[in-house]
N, C-alpha and C positions, 0 to 999 in steps of 0.2 A: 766768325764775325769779330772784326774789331772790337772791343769798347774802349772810349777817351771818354778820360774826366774831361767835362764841358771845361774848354780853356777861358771863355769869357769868364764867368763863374767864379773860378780860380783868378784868375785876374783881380775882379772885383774884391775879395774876401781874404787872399792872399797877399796881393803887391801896392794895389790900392794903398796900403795905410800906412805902404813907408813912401811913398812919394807926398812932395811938398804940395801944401793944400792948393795953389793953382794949378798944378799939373795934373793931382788928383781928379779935382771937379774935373776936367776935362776929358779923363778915361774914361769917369765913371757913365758920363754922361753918352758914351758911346753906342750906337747900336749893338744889338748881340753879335748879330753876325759877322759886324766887324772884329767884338773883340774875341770871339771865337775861335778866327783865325790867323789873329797877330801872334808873331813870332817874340819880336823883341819891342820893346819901347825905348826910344833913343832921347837923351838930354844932354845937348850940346851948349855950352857958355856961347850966348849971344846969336845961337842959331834956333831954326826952326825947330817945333816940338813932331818929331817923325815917330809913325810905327811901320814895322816890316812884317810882312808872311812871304812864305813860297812864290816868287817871283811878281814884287809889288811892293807900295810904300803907300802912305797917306803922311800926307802935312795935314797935322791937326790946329786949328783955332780955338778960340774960347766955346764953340760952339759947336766943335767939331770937324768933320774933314772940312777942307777948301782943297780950290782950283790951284794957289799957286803960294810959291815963298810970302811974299808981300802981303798974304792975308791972315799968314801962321803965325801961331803961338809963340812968341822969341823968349826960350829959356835964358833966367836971369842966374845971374852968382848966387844970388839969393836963394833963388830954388834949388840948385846945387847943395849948397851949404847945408839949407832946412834936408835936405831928402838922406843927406849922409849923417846927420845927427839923428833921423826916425832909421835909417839900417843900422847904424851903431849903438841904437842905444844910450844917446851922448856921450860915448866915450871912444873913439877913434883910436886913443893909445892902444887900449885894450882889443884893438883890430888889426892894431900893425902888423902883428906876422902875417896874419891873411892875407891883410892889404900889399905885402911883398910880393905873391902870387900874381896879383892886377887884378883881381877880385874880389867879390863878399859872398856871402851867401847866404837868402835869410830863408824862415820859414816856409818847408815847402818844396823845398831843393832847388829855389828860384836862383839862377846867378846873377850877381850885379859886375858887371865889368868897367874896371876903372879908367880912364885917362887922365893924364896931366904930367907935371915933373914929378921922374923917379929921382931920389939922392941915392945915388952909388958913392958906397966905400971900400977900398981896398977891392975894386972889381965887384963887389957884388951889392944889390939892393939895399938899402935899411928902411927906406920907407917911401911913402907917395905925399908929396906935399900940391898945393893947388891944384884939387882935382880940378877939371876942364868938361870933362863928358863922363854920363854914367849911360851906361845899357845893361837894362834889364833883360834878361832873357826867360823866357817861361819854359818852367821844367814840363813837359809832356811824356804822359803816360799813356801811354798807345798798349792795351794787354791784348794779347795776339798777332801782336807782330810780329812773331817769330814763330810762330803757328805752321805758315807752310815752310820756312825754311829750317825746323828739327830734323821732321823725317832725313833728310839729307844730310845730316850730321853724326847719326845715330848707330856705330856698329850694330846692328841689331843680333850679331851670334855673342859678343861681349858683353854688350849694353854701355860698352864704349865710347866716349862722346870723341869724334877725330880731330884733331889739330884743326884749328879753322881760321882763314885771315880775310874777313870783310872790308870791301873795298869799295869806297866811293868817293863824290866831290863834296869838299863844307854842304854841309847842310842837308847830306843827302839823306839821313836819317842813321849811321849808323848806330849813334851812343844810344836811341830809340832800340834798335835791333838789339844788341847787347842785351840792355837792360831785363828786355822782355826774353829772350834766352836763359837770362841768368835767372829769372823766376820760373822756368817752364822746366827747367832740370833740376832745380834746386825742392820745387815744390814735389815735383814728379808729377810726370803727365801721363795722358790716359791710351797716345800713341804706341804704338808700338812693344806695351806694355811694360816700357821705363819708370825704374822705379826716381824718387829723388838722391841726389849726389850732394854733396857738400861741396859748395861753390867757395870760392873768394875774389872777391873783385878787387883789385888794385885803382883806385880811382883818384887820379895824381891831380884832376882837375876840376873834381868834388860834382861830377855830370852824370854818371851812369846812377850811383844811387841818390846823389842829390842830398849829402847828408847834412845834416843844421848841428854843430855842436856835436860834431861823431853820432848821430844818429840817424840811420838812412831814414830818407821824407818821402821818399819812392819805392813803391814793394818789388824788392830783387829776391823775394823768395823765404823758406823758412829754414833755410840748413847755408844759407848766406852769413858770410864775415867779411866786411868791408873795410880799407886802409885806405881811411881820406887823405884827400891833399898830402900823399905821400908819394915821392917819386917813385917812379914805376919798377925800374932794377932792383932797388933795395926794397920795396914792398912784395917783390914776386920772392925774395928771398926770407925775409920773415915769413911769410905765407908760408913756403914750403917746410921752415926750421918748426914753428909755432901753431897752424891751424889747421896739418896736415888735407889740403884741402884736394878732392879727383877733380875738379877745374877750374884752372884760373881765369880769370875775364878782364881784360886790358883795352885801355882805348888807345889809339892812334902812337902806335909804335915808329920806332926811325932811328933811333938813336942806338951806337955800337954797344952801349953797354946793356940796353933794353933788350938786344936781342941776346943778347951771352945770357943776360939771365934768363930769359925765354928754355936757349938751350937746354939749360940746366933741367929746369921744369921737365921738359922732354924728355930728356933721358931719366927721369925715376919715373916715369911712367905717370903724369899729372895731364891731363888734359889743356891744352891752350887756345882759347877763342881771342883771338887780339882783332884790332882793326885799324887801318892807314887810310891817309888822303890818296887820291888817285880817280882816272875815270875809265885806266884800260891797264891791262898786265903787261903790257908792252913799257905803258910809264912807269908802273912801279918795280921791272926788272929793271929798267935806268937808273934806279936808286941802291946805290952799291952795297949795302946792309941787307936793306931788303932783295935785292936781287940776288944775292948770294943764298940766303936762306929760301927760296925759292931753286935755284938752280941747286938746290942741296934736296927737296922734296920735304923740308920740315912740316908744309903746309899740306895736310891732305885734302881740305875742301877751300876754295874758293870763291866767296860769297860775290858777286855786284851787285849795288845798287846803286838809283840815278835820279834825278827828278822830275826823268822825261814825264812820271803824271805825277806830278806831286812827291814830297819827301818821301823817302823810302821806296822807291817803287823796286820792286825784286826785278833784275833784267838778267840774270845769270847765277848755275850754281855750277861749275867745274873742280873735276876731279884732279888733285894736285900733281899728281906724279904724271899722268897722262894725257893730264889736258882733256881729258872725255870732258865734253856738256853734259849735266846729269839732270838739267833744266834749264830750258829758255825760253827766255818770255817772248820775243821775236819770232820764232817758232810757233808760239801758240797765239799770237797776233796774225801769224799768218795763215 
């Protein structure tokens, strides 16, 4: 059985009280169901006031959804302004490195996503000036999503957890799946009679554990060590020097130097569950990094998932070196 913390709930109690008091009244006043299952809340300068779920939107009014643009709620600079003074705390200086990111992140493990003009210097970020748009995103905690897909991960004559790289499209649910893996091994489950391992999560875009102030806001488990908003190559290599951890959990890999360090992990014998964009192994062997490391067998299980019902939906679990199906949901549909 799943359980999610009620997302409206969270919403109300959570996000509610950094958004500016007109755009507040407006959420709060939302039916549950709606806000149950909005994804993101979207505030755009001089545009409509939008929320998102799993394939769908609502233009909101002062009164809630409407029919069309012309009757929505037109975010002002104003509300901009007020909602980044209640995320900051009134102090934006003191957000600027985060804010180099394109994000915030407040109580909760909520993300705030920024737009407007970056100032680059000498090539690189210093800071965001006239933010334009903010997107909220709701951290969701799905515990059991990774329920049916252990057993399949699980050496079971070792107690070995296998190389594993889950694969889907934005939104499909991965950093969901992660999260709940990394508390299911970390805690120790009652499967297969695994005991708990000492996890580390590299979390380069502060999503899997969702942490506020280096502290995770989402339970990734009790033998969990988490390296926020730390790029992922040099946090998989602290990990390995400093927290000696049996498996590292990474989100959405790509990058040459993400995978060397990957390597590295591999050869001392450290467990690696990573996960990339993609919607078939045929595109992500088109991507020269990752298709090398695949055409190498780094990867022993192969996770899918899709949206065809909803985020996260498990469509495949293939064995790496041989390509065996070791689960398919198409199969059991049929």
């Amino acid at each position: 059985m799943k359980r999610v913390h009620n997302p409206g709930n969270i919403i109300k109690k959570q996000i509610c009280q950094f958004l500016a008091p007109r755009v507040r009244s407006i959420i709060e006043s939302l039916p549950q169901d709606l806000l149950s299952k909005t994804e993101e809340i979207r505030l755009r300068h001089s545009r409509p006031l939008i929320i998102y779920w799993a394939g769908g939107e609502s233009y909101l009014g002062k009164r809630g959804p409407v029919a069309s643009v012309k009757e929505a709620y037109m975010v002002s600079g104003e509300d901009l302004e007020r909602t980044l003074e209640l995320i900051s705390s009134y102090s934006l200086y003191a957000c600027e490195e985060e804010m180099r990111g394109g994000y915030l992140t407040i109580p909760g493990g909520h993300r705030v996503g920024l737009g407007g003009r970056f100032v680059v210097e000498s090539g690189s970020i210093k800071t965001l000036r006239n933010v334009s748009s903010l997107n909220f995103r709701v951290a969701r905690q799905i515990k059991g999503a990774g329920e049916k897909v252990l057993p399949f991960l699980i050496d079971r004559h070792v107690g070995r957890i296998y190389h594993t790289l889950v694969i889907s499209p934005p939104l499909g649910g991965k950093t969901t799946l992660l999260r709940d893996l990394a508390r299911l091994i970390s805690n120790g489950v009652g499967i297969l009679g695994q005991g708990g391992q000492k996890v580390g999560i590299v979390d380069e875009r502060s999503e899997i554990a969702g942490c506020y102030q280096g502290v995770p806001q989402l339970d990734v488990g009790i033998r969990t060590d988490v390296l926020d908003a730390c790029p992922k190559a040099e946090g998989i290599m602290i990990m390995l020097r400093s927290l000696s951890p049996q498996v590292i959990i990474t989100d959405e890999i790509g990058r040459e130097e993400d995978i060397r360090a990957l390597e590295d992990a591999v050869h001392v014998g450290v467990s690696v569950i990573a996960s990339a964009h993609g919607s078939t192994l045929e595109e992500i062997c088109r991507r020269p990094v990752l298709g090398l490391m695949l055409e190498n067998n780094y990867f022993e299980r192969l996770v899918f998932l899709s949206n065809s019902r909803g985020p996260g939906t498990l469509e495949m679990i293939v064995e790496g070196e041989r390509g065996l199906p070791l689960y398919s949901a198409r199969s059991i549909r049929e």
